[in-house]
N, C-alpha and C positions, 0 to 999 in steps of 0.2 A: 617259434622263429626257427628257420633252416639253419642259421647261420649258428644257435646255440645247439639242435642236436648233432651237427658236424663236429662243433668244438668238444662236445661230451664223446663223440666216436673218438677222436683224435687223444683227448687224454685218455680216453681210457684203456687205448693203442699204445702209448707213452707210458703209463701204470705199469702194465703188464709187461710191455718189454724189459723195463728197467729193474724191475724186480726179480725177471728173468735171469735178467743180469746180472744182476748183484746173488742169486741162487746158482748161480754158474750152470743155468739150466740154458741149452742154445739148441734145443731142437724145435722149436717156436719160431725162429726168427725171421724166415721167410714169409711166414704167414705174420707177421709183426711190421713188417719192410710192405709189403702188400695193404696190411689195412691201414698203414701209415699213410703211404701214395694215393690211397682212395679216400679219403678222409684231406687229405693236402689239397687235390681234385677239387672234390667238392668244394671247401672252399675257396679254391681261387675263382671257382666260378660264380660263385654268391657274390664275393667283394665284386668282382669287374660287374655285374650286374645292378648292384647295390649303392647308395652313398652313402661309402666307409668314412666320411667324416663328418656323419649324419650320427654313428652309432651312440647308445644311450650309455648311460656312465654301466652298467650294467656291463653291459659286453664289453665294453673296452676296460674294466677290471679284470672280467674273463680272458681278457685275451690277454696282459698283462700277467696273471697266475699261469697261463698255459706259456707264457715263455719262459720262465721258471724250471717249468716240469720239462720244457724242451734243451735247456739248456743241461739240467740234469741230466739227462739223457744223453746229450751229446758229450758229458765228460764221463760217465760211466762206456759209453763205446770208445771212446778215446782211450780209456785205458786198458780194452780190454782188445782194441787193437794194436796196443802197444805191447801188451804182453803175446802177443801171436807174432808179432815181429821180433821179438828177441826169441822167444821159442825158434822161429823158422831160421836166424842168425843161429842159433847156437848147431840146429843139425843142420844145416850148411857147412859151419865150420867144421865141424866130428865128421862131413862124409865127405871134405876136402883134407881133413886131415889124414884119415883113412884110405884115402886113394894116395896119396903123396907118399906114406908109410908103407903101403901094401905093392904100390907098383916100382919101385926099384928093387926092393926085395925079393918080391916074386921072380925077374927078371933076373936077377943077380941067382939064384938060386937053383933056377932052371937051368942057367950057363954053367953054373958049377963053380961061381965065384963066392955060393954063402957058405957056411961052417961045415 
């Protein structure tokens, strides 16, 4: 059946990425975003083709485990977009802190107003 080597492509797209993830290994990840999208693809084209409320208890368990590993997925990237946004918060604030520090002093020093 199409609809289960999709779903095998698609976890095993979800597998890999999230393991990646959790390895804080991210040089995969576009090709992980890519076979994600191709593998989503495919099946949206099966189901509009198909009758999805024909499926045999079979896939519809399968698809039921694959939101699982989807939603796993989506809270290991949740927080590892959340950890890139406080990273990118913290040197925001160190290179606005740094220019607020650095440009009155510089200024003040060139005039002949620092020590």
């Amino acid at each position: 059946m199409m609809l289960m080597k999709s779903l095998d492509r698609l976890e095993e797209a979800l597998d890999m990425e999230t393991a990646a993830l959790m390895a804080r290994d991210l040089s995969n990840l576009e090709e992980f975003n890519r076979r994600k999208s191709q593998s989503l693809l495919e099946i949206s084209r099966i189901v509009r083709t198909s009758e999805i409320h024909a499926l045999d208890q079979r896939a519809t368990k399968r698809l039921q485990d694959l939101q699982v590993k989807i939603e796993a997925n989506q809270d290991v990237l949740r927080r590892h977009m959340q950890a890139v946004q406080e990273v990118a918060s913290i040197i925001s604030n160190a290179i606005q802190h740094a220019e607020s520090d650095s440009t009155y002093s510089v200024h003040m020093n060139k005039a002949g107003f620092g020590a």
